[in-house]
N, C-alpha and C positions, 0 to 999 in steps of 0.2 A: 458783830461783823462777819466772823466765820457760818454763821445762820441765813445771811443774806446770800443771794446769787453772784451779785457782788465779791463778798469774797470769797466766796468758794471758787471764782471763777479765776478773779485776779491774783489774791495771796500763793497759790501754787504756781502759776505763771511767773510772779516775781523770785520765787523761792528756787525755782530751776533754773531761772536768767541769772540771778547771783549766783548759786554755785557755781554754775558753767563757765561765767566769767572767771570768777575766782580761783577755779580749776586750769583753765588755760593760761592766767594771769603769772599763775604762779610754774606752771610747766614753761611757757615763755621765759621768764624770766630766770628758771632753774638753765636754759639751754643758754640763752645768752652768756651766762654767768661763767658759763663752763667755754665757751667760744672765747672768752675775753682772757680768760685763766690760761686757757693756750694757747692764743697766742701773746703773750704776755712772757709765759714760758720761753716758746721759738723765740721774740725778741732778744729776749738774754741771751738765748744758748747763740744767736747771732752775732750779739756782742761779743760774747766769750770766745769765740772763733777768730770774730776780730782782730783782739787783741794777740791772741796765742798767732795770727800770720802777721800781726805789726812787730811784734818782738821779736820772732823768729830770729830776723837778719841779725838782732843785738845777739839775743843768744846764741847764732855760731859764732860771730864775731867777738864774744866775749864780753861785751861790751854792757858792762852792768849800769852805769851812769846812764846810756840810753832807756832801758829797760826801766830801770826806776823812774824816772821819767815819763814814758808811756802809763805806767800804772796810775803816775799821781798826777797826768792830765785828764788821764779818765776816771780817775777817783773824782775828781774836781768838776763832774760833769752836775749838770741836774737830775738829781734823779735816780743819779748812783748812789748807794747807799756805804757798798765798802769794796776795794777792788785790792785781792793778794793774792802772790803766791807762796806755798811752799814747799820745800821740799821731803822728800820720801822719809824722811825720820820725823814729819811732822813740824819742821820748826819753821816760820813764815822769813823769807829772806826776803821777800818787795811787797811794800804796802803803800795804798796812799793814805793811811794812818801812821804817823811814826810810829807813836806808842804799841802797836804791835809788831814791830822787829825785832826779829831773833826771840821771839813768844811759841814757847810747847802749845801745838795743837791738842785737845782731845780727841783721840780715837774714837772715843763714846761720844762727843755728839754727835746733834741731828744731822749733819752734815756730812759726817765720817763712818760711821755704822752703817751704812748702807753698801758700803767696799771692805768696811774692816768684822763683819761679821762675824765670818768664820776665820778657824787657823792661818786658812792664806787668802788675801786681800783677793778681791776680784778687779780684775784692771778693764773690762768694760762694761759699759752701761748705759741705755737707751737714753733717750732727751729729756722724758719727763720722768724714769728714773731719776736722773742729774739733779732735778729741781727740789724743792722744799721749802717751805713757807714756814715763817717765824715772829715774834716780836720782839724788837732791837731792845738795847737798854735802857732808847731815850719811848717806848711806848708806840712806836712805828712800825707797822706791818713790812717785811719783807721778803721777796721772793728770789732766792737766789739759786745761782747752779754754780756744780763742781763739776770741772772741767782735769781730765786726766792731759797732761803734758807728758806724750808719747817718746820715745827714745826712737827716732827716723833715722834710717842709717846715716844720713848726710851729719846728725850728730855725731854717730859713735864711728864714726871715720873722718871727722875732724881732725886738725892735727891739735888743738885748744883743750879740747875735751878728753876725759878719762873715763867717759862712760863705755859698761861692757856694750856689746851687743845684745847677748843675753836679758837685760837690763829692760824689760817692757818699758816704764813707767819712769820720768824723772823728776816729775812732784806735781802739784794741781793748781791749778788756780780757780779761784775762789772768786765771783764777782753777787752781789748782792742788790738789784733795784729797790726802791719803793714804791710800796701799791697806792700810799697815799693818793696820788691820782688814778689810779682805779676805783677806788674806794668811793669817791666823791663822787666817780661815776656811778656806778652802781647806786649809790644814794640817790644820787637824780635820777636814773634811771626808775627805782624803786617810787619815787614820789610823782613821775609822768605816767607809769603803768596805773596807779592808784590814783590819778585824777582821770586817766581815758579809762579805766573800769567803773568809779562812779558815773563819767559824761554816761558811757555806754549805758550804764542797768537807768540813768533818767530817762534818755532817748527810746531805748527799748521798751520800758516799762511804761512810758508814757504814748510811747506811739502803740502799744499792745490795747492800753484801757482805752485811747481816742477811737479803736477800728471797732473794740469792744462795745464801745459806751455808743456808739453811731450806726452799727449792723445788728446787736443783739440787745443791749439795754433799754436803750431807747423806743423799739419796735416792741418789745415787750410791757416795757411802761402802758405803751398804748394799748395795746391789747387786755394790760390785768383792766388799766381804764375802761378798755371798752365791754369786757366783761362786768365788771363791779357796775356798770350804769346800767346795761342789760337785765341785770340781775334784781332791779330795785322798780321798772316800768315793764309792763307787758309794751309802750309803743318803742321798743327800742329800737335805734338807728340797723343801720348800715355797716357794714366789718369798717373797718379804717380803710382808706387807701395806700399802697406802695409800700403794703406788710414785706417781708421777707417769702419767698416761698413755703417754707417750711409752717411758718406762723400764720400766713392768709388763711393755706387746709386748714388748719387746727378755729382761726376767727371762721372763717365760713364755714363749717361744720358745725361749731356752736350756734351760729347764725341760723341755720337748719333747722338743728334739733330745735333750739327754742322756738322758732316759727311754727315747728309743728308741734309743741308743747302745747303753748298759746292758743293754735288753732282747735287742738285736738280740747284742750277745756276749755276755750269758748265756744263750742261746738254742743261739749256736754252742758253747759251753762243756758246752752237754747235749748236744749229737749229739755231741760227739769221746765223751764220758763212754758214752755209750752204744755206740759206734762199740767202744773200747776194751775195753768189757766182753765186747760178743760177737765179738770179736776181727777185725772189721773194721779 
């Protein structure tokens, strides 16, 4: 195949149509990926905002029965994965999982080593700092943010509260989505790019060999044809008609020189003839 015109012509044209797609296929799908990942991020950290201005009023008001509540109607949501908070010594006082109240955080995890580092905590932190992706207990992708719960003077000049001023930070809340629906996405997404990158290199590749096989193959078919018949009769035809430019010069130049082949030894064919009759 690679010995033919054929494929020398077409197998490198198909060769570079695949990559090319392949290349942009997967650079597309690299930027999407990353576009869906944040915002996916901002969703949360919107949520987590949310929440920290829905509670607000509980927490100056003291009012922890609200507060728990808020948590565990948006823990209860679709979607939410785990929704808490706790406070600066780490120990979770609202969750909408019971079983984690009044639960010691780890400092070292993923969640917490990004503020607990060094010697002294860092109390702020960009949005997609905040985030971090993980796999739950039950084998579910999740993407959540820490959210720092600021000490606002309207706190620490409460008449309820005993928090300093000094006092940056009064514990974090922790909210946690699932990607599960991302995920699915991106699967479908991944299986629609790899059916329109197949459609494409068929479309491509097939409309490459129809322009090929009907401007170049075809016109040269005719031409080895009209050569190889040339080649076997001195009465040979006529170039083809409705050659391509390029290939008419090349038929009518052969058409030429053979003519003047032909003529030139039937030419010498009459002098011997004539040569031999009058005995020259």
């Amino acid at each position: 195949m690679f010995a033919t015109l054929v494929g020398k012509a077409l197998v490198p044209v198909g060769l570079a149509v695949t990559g090319f797609m392949v290349v942009c296929c997967l650079i597309l799908y690299s930027v999407i990926r990353e576009d869906l990942h944040r915002g996916e991020i901002v969703h949360a950290s919107n949520l987590a905002d949310t929440i920290l201005k829905s509670a607000r009023y509980a927490m100056h008001n003291s009012d922890r029965e609200m507060l728990a509540t808020i948590i565990r109607n948006v823990g209860g949501q679709k979607g939410v994965d785990h929704v808490r908070i706790f406070n600066k010594r780490g120990i979770v006082t609202f969750s909408a999982t019971a079983g984690e109240l009044n639960r010691q955080v780890d400092k070292h995890a993923e969640g917490c080593i990004v503020c607990h580092r060094g010697t002294v905590p860092v109390t702020t932190l960009g949005t997609m700092e905040q985030a971090r992706s993980f796999i739950n207990s039950h084998g579910m992708g999740v993407m959540a943010i820490t959210t720092p719960i600021y000490n606002e003077p309207e706190c620490s000049s409460a008449a309820c509260h005993v928090h300093l001023p000094e006092q940056k930070i009064l514990g974090t809340l922790d909210i946690g989505l699932s990607r599960t629906e991302l995920e699915k996405s991106l699967a479908m997404l991944r299986i629609e790019m790899l059916i329109f990158t197949v459609m494409s290199l068929i479309l491509t590749i097939g409309g490459v060999t129809a322009l090929l096989r009907r401007n170049v193959f075809l016109p040269l078919q005719r031409l080895r044809h009209y050569v190889e018949l040339s080649a076997e009769d001195d009465d040979f035809p006529e170039p083809p008609p409705h050659l391509p430019h390029d290939l008419d010069i090349i038929a009518t130049s052969y058409y030429n020189a053979k003519k003047d082949s032909v003529g030139s030894r039937r030419n010498s064919e009459s002098i011997d003839v004539v040569n031999t009759e009058h005995g020259v």
